[in-house]
N, C-alpha and C positions, 0 to 999 in steps of 0.2 A: 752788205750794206749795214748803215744802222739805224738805229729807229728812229722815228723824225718824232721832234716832238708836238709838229703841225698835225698838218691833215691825213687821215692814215689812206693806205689807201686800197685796205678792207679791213674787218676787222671778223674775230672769232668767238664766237659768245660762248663762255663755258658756264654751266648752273654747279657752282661748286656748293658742297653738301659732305656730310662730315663722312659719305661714303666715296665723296671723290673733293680732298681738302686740295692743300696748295702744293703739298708734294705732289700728287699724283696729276693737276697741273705741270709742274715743272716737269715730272718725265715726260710730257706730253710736245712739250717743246720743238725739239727735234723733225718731230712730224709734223709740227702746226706751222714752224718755220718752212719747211721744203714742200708744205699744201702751197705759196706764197700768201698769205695775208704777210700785214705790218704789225699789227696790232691783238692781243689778247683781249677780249670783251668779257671781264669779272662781274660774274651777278656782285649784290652785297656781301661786302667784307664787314663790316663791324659786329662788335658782339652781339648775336639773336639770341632767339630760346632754343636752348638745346634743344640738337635733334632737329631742328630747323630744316628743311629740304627745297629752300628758296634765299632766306636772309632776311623777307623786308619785313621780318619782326624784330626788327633793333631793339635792342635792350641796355644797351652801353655805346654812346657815339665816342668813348673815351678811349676804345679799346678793339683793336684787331681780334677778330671769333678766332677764341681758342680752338675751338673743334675743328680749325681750317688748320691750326699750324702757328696761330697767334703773327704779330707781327716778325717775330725772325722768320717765318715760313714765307709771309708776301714778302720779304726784302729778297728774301735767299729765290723764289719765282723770278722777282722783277731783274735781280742780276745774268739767272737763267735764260732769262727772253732778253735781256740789251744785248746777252753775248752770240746770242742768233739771232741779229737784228731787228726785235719785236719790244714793242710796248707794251704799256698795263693801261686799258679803258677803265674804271669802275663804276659800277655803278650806285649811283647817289640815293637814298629817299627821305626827303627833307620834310614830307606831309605828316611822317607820324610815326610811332612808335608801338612794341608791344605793349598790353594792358596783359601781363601773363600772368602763371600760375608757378610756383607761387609767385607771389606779388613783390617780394624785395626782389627779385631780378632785375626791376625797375627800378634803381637807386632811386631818381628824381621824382618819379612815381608815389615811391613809398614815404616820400619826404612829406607831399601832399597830401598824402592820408594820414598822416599820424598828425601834423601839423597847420591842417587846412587850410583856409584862401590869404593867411599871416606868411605860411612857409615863402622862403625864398623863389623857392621852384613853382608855386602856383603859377606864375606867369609863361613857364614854362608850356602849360596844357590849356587848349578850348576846353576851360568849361565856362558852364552860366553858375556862376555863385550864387542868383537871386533866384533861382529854380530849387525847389526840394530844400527849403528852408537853411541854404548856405551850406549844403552836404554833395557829397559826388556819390551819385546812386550807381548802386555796384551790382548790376542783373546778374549774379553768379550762382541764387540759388534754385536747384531744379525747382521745387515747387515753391507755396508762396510762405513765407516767414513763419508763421504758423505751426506748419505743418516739417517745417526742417530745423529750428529753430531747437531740439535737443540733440541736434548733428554738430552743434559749434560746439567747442572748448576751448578753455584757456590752456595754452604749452607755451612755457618758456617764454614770455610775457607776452605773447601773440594770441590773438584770435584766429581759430583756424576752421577751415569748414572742405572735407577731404584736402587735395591738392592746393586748396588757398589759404595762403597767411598772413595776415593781414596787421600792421603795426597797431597800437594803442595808443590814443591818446595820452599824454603825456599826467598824472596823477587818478588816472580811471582806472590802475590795474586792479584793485580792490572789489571792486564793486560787485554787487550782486548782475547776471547775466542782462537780464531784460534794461536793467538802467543803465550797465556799460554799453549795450548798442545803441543804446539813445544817444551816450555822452559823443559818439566818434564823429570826426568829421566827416565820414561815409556814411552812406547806408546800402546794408543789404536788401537785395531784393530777390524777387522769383523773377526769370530772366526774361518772363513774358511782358513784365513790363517796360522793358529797353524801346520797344514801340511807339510807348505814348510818353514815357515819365524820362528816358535818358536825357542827364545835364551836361555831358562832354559831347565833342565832335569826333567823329570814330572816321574811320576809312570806307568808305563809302556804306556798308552795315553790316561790318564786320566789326562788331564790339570790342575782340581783343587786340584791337588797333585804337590806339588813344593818337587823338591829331597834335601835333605840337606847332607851338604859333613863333614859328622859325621867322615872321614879319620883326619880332622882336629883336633889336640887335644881340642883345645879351646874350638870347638864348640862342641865334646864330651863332654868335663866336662860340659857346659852351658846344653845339653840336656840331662845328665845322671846326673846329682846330685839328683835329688826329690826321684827319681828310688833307686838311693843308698843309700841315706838317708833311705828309708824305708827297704830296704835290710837290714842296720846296725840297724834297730829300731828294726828287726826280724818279720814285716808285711809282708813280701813279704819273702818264702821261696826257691821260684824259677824262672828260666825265662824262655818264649819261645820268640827266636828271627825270626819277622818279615823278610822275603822276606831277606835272607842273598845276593840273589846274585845283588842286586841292589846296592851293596855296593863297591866301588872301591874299597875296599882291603876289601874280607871279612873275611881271614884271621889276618890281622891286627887291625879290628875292633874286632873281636872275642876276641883277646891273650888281648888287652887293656880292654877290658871289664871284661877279666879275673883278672886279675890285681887290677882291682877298687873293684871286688867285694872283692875280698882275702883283701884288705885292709878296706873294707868296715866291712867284717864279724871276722877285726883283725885275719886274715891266718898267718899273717907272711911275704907273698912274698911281701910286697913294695905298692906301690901306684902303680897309673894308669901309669906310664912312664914319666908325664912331671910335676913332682913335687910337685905332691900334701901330702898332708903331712895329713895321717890320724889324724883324733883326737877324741881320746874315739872309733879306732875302725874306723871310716868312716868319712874320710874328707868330711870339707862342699868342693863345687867347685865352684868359680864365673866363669859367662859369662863374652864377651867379655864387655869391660868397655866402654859404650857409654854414661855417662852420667845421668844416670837411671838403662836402663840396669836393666838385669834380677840377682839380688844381690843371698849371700848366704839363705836359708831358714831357718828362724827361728823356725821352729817347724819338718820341716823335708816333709812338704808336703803340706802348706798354701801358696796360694797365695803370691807369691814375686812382689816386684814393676817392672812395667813395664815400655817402655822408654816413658817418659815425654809428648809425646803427642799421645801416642799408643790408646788413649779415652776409653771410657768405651766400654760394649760388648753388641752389638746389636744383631738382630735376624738373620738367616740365614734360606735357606731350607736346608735339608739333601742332599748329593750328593749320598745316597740310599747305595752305596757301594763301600767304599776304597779298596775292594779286587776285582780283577779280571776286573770286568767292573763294572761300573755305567748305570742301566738299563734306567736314566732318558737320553732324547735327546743328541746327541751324537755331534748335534751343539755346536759349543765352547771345545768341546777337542780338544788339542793342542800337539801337536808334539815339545818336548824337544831334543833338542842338552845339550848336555853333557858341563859340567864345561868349563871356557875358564879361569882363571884368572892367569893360568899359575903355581900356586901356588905347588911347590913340596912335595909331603912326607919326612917327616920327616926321619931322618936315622933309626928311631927305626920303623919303619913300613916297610922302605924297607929293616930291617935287613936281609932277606932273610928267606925264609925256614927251619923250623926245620927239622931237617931227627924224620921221627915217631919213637917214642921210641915201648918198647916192649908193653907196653899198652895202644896202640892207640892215643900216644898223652893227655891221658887226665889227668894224673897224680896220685895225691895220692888224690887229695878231692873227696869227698862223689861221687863217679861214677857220672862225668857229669862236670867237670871243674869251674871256676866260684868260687870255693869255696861253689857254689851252683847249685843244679839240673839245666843244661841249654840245649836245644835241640834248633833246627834250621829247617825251614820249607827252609827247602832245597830238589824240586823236582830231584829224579835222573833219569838217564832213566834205561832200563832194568836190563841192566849188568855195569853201573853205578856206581859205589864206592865214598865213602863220604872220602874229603882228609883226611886223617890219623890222619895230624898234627893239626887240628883243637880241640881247648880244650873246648869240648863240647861231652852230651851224646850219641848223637847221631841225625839224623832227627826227625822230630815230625811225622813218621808213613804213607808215602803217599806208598813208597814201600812195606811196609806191605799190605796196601789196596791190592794190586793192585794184590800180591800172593794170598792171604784170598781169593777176589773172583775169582781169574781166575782156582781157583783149582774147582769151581762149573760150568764152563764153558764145556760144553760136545765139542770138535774137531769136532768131524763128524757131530755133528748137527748144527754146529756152520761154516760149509762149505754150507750145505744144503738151510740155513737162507739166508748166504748171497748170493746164486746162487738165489734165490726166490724173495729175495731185489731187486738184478738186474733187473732179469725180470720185476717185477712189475713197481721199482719208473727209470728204465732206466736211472741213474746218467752221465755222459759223467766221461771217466776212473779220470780225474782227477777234476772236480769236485763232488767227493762224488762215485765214481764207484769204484775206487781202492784207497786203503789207502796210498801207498806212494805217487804216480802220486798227490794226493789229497793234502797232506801235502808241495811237491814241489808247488806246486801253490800257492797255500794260502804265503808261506813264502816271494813267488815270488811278491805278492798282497802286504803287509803288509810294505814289506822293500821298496820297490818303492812307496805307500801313505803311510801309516797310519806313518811309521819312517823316514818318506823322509828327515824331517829337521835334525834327528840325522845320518843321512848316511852325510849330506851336513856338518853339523860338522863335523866330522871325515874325510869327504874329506877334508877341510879347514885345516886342521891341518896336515895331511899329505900331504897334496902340500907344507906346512911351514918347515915341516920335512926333503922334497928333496930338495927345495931351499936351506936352510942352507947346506947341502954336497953336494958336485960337484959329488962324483959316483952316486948320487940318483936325479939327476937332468934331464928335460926334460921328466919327465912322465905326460903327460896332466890331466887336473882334471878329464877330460869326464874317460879317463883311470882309475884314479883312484876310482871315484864312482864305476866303476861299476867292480874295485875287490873287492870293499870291500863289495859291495853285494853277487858278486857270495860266496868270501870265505863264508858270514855270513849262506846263505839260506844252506848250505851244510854243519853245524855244528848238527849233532845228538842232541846233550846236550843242555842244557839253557848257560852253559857258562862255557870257558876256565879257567883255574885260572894260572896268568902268572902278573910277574911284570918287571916294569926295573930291569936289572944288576944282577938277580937271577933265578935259572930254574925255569922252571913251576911245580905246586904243584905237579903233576904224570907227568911221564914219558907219558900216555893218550892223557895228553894235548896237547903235542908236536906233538904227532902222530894224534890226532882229526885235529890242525888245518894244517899238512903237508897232508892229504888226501884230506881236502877242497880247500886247494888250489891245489893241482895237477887237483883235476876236475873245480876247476875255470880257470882255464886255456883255457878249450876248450871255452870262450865265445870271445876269440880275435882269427881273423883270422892270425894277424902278427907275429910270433914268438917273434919279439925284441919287441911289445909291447906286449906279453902276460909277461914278466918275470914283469911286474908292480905287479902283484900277491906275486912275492917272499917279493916283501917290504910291502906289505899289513902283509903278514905273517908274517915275521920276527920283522915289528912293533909292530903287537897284539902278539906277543912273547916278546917285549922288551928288542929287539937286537940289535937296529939299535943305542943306544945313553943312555944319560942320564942329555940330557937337560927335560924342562918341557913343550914341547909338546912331547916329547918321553912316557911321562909320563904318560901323560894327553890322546894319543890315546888308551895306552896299557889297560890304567884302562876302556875308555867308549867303546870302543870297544867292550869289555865282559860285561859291561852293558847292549848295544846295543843288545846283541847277547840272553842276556837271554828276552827281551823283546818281541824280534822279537818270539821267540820260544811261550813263554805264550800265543801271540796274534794272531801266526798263526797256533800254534796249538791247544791249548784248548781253544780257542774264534774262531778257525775260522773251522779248521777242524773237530775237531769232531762234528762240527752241521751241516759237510755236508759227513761225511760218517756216514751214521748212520743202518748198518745192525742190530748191537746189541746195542740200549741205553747206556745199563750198564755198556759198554767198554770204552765207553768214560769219564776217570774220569779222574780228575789229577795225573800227572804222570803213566797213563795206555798207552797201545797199544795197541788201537784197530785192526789190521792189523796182533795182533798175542794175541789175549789176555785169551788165555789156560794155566794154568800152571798145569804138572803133580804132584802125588802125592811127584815123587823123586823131581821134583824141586822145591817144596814146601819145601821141610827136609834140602834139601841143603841150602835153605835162612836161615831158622830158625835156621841151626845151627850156619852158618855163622853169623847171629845175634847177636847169645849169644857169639861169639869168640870175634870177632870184637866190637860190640855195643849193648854190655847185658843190656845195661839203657837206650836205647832209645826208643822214644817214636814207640807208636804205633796206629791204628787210620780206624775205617771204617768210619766214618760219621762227617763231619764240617763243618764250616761257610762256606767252598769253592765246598765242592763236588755237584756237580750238580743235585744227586739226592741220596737220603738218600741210608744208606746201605738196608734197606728192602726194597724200591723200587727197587732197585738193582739186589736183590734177587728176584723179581719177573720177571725183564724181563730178566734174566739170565737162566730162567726156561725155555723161549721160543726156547733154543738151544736143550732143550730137544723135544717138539714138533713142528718143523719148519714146516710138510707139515701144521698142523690144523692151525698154525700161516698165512700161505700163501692163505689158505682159508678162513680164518676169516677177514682177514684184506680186501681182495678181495670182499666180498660180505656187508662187515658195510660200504665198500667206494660207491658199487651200490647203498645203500642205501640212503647214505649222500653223493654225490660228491664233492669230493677236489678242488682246484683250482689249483693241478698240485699232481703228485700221492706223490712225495718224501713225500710233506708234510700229505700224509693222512697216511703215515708209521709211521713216525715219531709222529706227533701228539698221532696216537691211542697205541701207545708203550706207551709215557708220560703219556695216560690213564690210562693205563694199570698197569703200576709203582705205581699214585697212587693208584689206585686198583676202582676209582668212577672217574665221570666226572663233578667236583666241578670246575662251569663257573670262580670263585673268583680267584683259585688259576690254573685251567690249561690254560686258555684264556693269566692269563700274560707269564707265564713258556714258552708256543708254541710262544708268537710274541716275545718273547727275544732270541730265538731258531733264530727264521725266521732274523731275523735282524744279529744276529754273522754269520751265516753264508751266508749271503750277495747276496744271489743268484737271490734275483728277490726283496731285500729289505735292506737299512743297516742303523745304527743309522744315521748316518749324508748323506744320499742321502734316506728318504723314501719313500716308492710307497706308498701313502695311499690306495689309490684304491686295491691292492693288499693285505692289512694289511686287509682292512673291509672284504675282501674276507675271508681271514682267519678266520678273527673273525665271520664270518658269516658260516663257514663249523664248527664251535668245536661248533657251538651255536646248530647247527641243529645235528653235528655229537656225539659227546662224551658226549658232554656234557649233549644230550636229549637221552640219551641211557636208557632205559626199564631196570628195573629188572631184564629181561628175558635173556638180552646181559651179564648183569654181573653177573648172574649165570652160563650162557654157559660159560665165560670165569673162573669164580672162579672155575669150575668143572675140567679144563684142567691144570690150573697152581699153584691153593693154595695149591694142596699138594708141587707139588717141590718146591714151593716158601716157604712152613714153614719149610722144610728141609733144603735149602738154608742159610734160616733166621739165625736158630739156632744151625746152624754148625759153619756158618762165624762167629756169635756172640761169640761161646765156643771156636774157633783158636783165636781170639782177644784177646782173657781173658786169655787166659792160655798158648800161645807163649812166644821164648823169647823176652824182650821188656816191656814196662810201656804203659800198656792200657790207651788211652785217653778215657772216653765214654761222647759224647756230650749230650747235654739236651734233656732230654726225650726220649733216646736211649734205655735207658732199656726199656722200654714198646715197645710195636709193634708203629713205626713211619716213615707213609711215607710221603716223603717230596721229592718237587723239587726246581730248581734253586733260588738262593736268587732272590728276599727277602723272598720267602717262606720257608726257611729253618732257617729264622732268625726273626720268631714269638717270641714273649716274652714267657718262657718257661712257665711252669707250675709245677714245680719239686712236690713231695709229694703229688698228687691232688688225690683226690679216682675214682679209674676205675672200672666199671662192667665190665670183662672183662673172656673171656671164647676161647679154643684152644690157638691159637699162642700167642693172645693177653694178656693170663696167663701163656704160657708158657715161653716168653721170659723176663719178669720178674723175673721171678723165677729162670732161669738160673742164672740173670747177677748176683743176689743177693749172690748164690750160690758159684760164681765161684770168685766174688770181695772179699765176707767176707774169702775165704780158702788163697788167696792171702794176704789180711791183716795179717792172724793169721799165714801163714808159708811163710812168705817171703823168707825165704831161697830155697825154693824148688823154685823159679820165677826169685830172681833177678840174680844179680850178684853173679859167683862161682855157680850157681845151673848146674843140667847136662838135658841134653836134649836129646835122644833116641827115632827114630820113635818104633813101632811096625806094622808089618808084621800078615795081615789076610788071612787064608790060606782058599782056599778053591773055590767053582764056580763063586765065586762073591768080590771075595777078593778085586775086583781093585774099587769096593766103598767104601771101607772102610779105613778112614784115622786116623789115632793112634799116638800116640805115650805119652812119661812118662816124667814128670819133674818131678826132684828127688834134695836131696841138697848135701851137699859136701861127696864125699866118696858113693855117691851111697842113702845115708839114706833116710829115709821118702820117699814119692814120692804123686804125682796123675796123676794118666790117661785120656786122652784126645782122645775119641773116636766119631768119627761124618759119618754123610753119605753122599757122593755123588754122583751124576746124580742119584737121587733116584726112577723116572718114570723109567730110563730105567732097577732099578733093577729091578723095579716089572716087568716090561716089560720081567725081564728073570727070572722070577720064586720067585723071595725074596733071603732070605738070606739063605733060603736051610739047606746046613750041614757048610756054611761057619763057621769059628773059628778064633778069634782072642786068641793066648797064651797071657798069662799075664803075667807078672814076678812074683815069689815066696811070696805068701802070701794071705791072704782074702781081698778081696778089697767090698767096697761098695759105690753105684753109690750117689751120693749127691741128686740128681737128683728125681729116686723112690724109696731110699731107698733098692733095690736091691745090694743082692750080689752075688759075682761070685770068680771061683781062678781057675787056670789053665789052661784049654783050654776053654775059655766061646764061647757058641754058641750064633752069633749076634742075630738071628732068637729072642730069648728070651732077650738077655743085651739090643734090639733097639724095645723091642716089645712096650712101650708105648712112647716113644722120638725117634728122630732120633739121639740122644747124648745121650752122657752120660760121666758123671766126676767121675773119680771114687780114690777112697783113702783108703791106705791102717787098715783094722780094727785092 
């Protein structure tokens, strides 16, 4: 075959890392082609900070990452994979850039620093120029100025402080010390201060992440030309975009990306919106014109000149992980307030709203807009809906996750667990004892430190707001911080989507943020000072105006609001309610995290209505723990009493140094399935630290850390044979049922299966960076039960998807079936068929499978089939009619079946 440049239909997610660049991709080929995906899934290609073992620290949008291979390594890949009919996914991140060490790595960066809020590139980055007297505060020194302040030198006309180099204002090289740090457009600080005083917007508070204001057209073309060039070159067949909600208009950014590609891949529909002018198909795009300056690229993805004194590229460490957190010292993350330069959107950003057409907005190209397959790592929450009008395939698959495993989740035992939890690790309700109480807090924790400076933004901005209008006048700041906290802590979702002078994307919005403010309300005793709430609301609605702090609150506000969300709940809470591991995964809810079989069919079909192309996804760079660790502590809802007993008596053995943590920990064991010092030692102190309770990155108990480290040394980690055969005896059966049921709903739902590296094989894995090992695709395994069984499925079910796309993607039909009989309610079914009914295969899996046996097996249960002979992919087994599970699940817990 060859590769489509539509809808793939799966795709392979490789984490390339300068221990596994684009060559050792391209050997990979051969085996990635004959597993059947369509498609390669490229974390970030452009240039990061060296040593990089993720990418999404961009540091050159100019330039294919040398340490991968540079751009002849992606070309010499992408030819590799067209000739064994595969494509190249890459992945995009349009919210921000590194803030690294040293600091000219950053050309556009370093440009603002030596040349401040005048440089051309200033528009390039969120900062607030009217915060810290028109300087961008620099938290990079360990202590406070003072006290480090004979660690700086002058070398080679730089300022430098260890590993940071920082440029000079332009006639300050002279100067005596103390008066040249006055003179710079920066300031240094001690990193404690990033809290309250940070003047940039960072990546959720991770400081050496600078956000970049990609709503800018300019600075779009400046950071998307290398990207489209390779799109127009046909290297790059599709995108996934990075962290959509980080983006002041991510609708706006979406439609303009839309736009470029169509012009990129000669669609027809026009250029990007501000005049670019395709040629051969994909305009080049220059950056902003400073002089140097990042020029058009002459080859489409080589190194462009950089500004004239941006120096060459030194070394850095890795900041270990641009997604979620960075597990290194937590000293020196800095807390971002959102853009200050006042600068408006454009009229063609703020055109307003499309009302969704009949097909989701996404138009007539290849299912997924773009002109090419694009999906967006956009967390929803339960009941959730992705805006309509956004011209993309759909999300990259976090709500699939979150169905797929909650359908292996047993209720009642999963009540049982966590009454057993209680008792044992005795949580206080809201830290860690009750799931909401739990999340209230942590929001409550986060928005008052860890976001203090972007709340103190957004106060400043709206104090500016009511100054200018005399009705909106006299609401105190003390006032206004603290609605704009209550509103935030009280938003369900990662973020509203609402701009100046147009309604909000749903109707949702409106009503998400009018129920947060009614209960923000209750935190003033005054009546005439609680309606301060109504302008909070009515601003992050963008009601009140349409100057450019009207602007500027409405877009950081929903910023603000999905940050807070990421970092109070999947960094803060789910590591401290932890009844079930496995429930705490992105975008999951732990607090309800069962889903029946009918609310299983109802997603699925709503999928294929709504967003038959989008992606889908148990396992990636971000999930905390692999989908087969997953699967095994999801098995524990099936035996909570022997859970409650087991964990009771390994902790008599080995004592904890408070019990949460000996729950917790011997679960993460238990996930990986052995207690390996290397990778569960760090997995548990990264655990203890997000959730903050007796430990957190930037305040550590060491004494309290050694503790720990000294119970997993003695506990799990020195555990006998003997322990993890009692435990393999209890949970590896439901855990391979588990396994390879989620596995065959992934593969054969509707939706574009992502499978990450080395997923097809049995792989457990926890918290990055353990889950972002250099893979090993195509390696030979001895391998025997699950560990050949699950291979064999995904090969199975990937190659039937290649050869009958029509039964998978778009236009296919999807039908649960109905197992009749004493056991029928484990058995979860159903047919993907293509247009009109034709062809089909079935999709047959077990669930809470201890408690079938628990009630006898599968008896006279019967699954009907639809008309015809079917046979199982799987053992080669056939069946038609009324098939008895007893026999179709006699040697899998699945089965794929198609018809002969």
């Amino acid at each position: 075959m060859t590769a489509d440049p539509g809808t793939p239909t799966a795709t392979y997610r490789l984490q390339l890392q300068p221990a596994f660049p684009f060559a050792a991709a391209e050997r990979a080929v051969p085996y990635l082609a004959s597993l059947g995906v369509s498609h390669l899934h490229l974390s970030p290609v452009l240039e990061a900070v060296p040593g990089s073992t993720h990418g999404y620290d961009v540091v050159d949008h100019s330039a294919v990452r040398a340490e991968l291979g540079g751009v002849a390594g992606l070309r010499s890949l992408a030819r590799t994979a067209r000739a064994h009919g595969l494509g190249l996914i890459v992945d995009v991140v349009p919210n921000h850039m590194a803030a690294p060490a040293p600091e000219r790595l950053n050309a556009p960066l370093w440009e603002v620093l030596r040349n401040g809020s005048k440089s051309p590139y200033a528009r390039w980055f969120d900062i607030d120029w009217r915060a810290q007297d028109g300087k961008v505060l620099l938290p990079v020194l360990g202590g406070p100025l003072g006290e480090e302040w004979r660690r700086l030198r002058i070398e080679d006309g730089t300022l430098r402080y260890y590993d940071h180099v920082f440029p000079l204002r332009p006639g300050t090289e002279g100067l005596p010390l103390p008066a040249l740090l006055d003179a710079q457009w920066y300031r240094l600080g001690w990193w404690r201060l990033a809290r309250t005083e940070l003047n940039y917007r960072r990546f959720f508070t991770i400081s050496e992440l600078i956000a970049v204001r990609v709503e800018d057209p300019e600075v779009f073309r400046a950071t998307h030309a290398t990207l489209l060039e390779l799109v127009r070159e046909g290297v790059v067949d599709g995108l996934r975009i990075d962290h959509p909600d980080g983006l002041a208009d991510p609708e706006g950014y979406l439609r303009r990306l839309d736009r470029a590609v169509r012009a990129a891949t000669g669609d027809g529909r026009g250029g990007d919106g501000r005049g670019t002018t395709p040629e051969g198909g994909g305009g080049r795009r220059t950056a902003p014109k400073n002089g140097g300056g990042h020029g058009a690229a002459s080859d489409g993805g080589s190194r462009r000149t950089a500004p004239e004194d941006g120096g060459g590229r030194g070394t850095a460490s890795d900041g270990e992980s641009g997604q979620r957190r960075t597990p290194e010292d937590e000293g020196g993350r800095r807390t971002a307030p959102e853009n200050g330069d006042g600068q408006r959107r454009t009229p063609e950003d703020e055109r307003g709203r499309r009302a969704a057409p009949e097909d989701g907005g996404r138009g007539a190209a290849p299912e997924g807009g773009g002109g090419r397959w694009t999906v967006v790592e956009k967390i929803l929450a339960r009941d959730e809906p992705l805006p309509a009008s956004w011209p993309v395939a759909g999300t990259t698959g976090y709500d699939a996750l979150h169905h797929i495993d909650g359908l292996f989740v047993d209720p009642d035992g999963l009540e049982k667990l966590t009454a057993l939890y209680r008792a044992f690790a005795a949580p206080p309700a809201d830290l860690g004892g009750d799931w909401a109480a739990t999340v209230r807090r942590a929001a409550r924790e986060v928005v008052t430190h860890e976001l203090a400076a972007e709340v103190s933004r957004l106060t400043r901005t709206a104090s500016r707001i009511c100054a200018a209008d005399v009705r909106l006048r006299d609401h105190a700041p003390w006032a206004l911080r603290t609605a704009i906290r209550e509103v935030l802590v009280r938003l369900p979702v990662y973020r509203p989507y609402a701009s100046v002078g147009t309604p909000p994307a749903t109707d949702a919005d409106a009503v998400l943020l009018r129920s947060a403010a009614a209960g923000a309300r209750e935190a003033f005793t005054v009546p005439l000072e609680a309606r301060v709430v109504e302008v909070v609301r009515d601003a992050a609605l963008g009601r009140l105006g349409d100057g450019p702090d009207h602007h500027d609150f409405c877009a950081r506000f929903a910023q603000t609001a999905a940050a807070l969300r990421a970092k109070s709940v999947e960094d803060t809470a789910f590591y401290r309610y932890t009844p079930l591991l496995s429930a705490g995964e992105v975008g999951g809810d732990p607090g309800r995290p069962a889903v029946t079989p009918e609310e299983f069919h109802a997603f699925a079909a709503r999928r294929l209505r709504d967003w038959p192309a989008g992606g889908t996804v148990l396992s990636t760079h971000d999930t905390k723990r692999s989908a087969d660790a997953r699967a095994r502590v999801t098995a524990l809802t099936e035996c909570p009493a022997w859970w409650g007993r087991t964990v009771a008596e390994l902790t008599r053995s080995a004592p904890a140094p408070d019990p949460h943590l000996a729950w917790t920990a011997w679960q993460t064991a238990l996930a990986l399935g052995h207690g390996d010092a290397e990778r569960l030692v760090p997995a548990v102190l990264k655990g203890v630290r997000e959730a903050g309770l007796r430990t957190t990155w930037t305040e550590r108990n060491a004494a309290y850390e050694e503790e720990v480290t000294a119970f997993l040394t003695a506990g799990p980690c020195a555990a006998g044979p003997s322990v993890w055969a009692a435990i393999g005896a209890e949970v590896d059966g439901p855990a391979r049922a588990n396994a390879l049921g989620a596995a065959l709903l992934h593969l054969t739902m509707p939706g574009v299966p992502d499978v990450y590296m080395g997923t097809e094989h049995l792989w457990t894995a926890l918290v990055d960076p353990d889950n972002r090992r250099p893979p090993e695709p195509g390696a030979e395994r001895q391998a025997e039960g699950l560990a050949a069984e699950k291979p064999l499925l995904t090969r199975a079910a990937l190659r039937l998807r290649r050869e009958r796309p029509e039964w998978f993607g778009p236009g296919s039909g999807y039908a649960p079936l109905t197992a009749e009989g004493p056991t029928a309610a484990h058995c979860t079914a159903f047919v993907r068929t293509g247009a009109g009914g034709r062809g089909g295969a079935i999709t047959v899996v077990t669930r809470l499978s201890r408690r079938l046996a628990e009630a006898g097996g599968w008896a006279a249960t019967r699954l009907p089939l639809p008309p015809g002979r079917w046979r199982d992919l799987l053992t080669g087994r056939t069946a038609e009619g009324s098939a008895a599970l007893a026999e179709l699940l006699s040697r899998l817990p699945v089965a794929l079946l198609v018809r002969t």
